[in-house]
C-alpha positions as CSV (number, residue, x, y, z in Angstrom):
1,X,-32.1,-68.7,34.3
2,X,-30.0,-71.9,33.7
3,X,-27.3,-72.8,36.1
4,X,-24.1,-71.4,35.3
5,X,-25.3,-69.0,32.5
6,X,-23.0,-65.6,32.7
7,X,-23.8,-62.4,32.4
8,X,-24.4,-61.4,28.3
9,X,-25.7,-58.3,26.6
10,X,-27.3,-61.1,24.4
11,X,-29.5,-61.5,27.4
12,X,-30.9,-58.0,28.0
13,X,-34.3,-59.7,26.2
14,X,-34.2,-63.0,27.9
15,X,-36.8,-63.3,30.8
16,X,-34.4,-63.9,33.6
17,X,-31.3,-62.7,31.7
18,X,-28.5,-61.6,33.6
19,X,-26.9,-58.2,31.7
20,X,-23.4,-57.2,32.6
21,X,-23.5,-54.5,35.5
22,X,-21.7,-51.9,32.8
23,X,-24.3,-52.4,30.6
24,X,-27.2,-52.2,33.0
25,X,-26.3,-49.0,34.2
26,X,-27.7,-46.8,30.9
27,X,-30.7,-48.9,30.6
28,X,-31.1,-47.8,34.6
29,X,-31.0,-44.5,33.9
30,X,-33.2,-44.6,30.8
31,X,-35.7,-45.9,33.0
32,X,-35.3,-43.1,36.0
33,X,-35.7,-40.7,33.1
34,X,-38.6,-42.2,31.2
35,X,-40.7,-42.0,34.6
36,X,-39.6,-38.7,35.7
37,X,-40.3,-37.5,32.0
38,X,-44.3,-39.0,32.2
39,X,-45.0,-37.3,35.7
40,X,-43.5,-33.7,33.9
41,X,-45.5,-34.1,30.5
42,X,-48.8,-34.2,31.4
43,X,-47.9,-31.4,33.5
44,X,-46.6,-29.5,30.7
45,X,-49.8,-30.4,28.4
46,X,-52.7,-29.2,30.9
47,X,-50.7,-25.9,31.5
48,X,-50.2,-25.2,28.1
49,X,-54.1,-26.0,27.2
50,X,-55.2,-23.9,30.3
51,X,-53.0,-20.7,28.8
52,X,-50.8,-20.6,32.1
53,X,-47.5,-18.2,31.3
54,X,-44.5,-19.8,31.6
55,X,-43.5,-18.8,35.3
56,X,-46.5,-20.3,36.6
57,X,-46.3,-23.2,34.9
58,X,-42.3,-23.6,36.2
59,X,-43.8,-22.7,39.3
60,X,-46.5,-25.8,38.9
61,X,-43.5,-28.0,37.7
62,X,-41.2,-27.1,40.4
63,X,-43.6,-27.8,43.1
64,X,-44.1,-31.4,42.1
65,X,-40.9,-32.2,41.8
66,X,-40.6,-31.5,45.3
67,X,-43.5,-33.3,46.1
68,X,-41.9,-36.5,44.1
69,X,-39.1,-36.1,46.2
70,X,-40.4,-36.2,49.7
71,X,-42.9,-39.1,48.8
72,X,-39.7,-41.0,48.2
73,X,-38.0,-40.3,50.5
């Protein structure tokens, strides 16, 4: 990033762009949600191919987002 260059939505694609804290929030959360969403789907898929009703499966779901949780923390 060059000396004195401020904070632009024009630089979300630069490689070290700095993006206004406002705007970085929603692409933070995007993110948080993208990789929660491809630890659920696959999930979702093997359940569904393995015939599991849907309580087990929830149950199945359920028990890794807990285990998600602790790992973080």
């Amino acid at each position: 990033m060059a000396a004195g260059q401020k904070a632009s939505v024009d630089n979300i694609y630069a490689l070290d762009g700095k993006v206004p804290v406002l705007n970085a929030i929603p692409f933070g959360l995007q993110h948080i949600l993208a990789m929660f969403v491809a630890n659920i789907a696959p999930i979702l898929i093997v359940a569904g191919a393995c015939g599991m009703d849907a309580k087990n499966t929830a149950m199945i779901v359920l028990s890794i987002i807990v285990w998600i949780r602790q790992s973080v923390g």
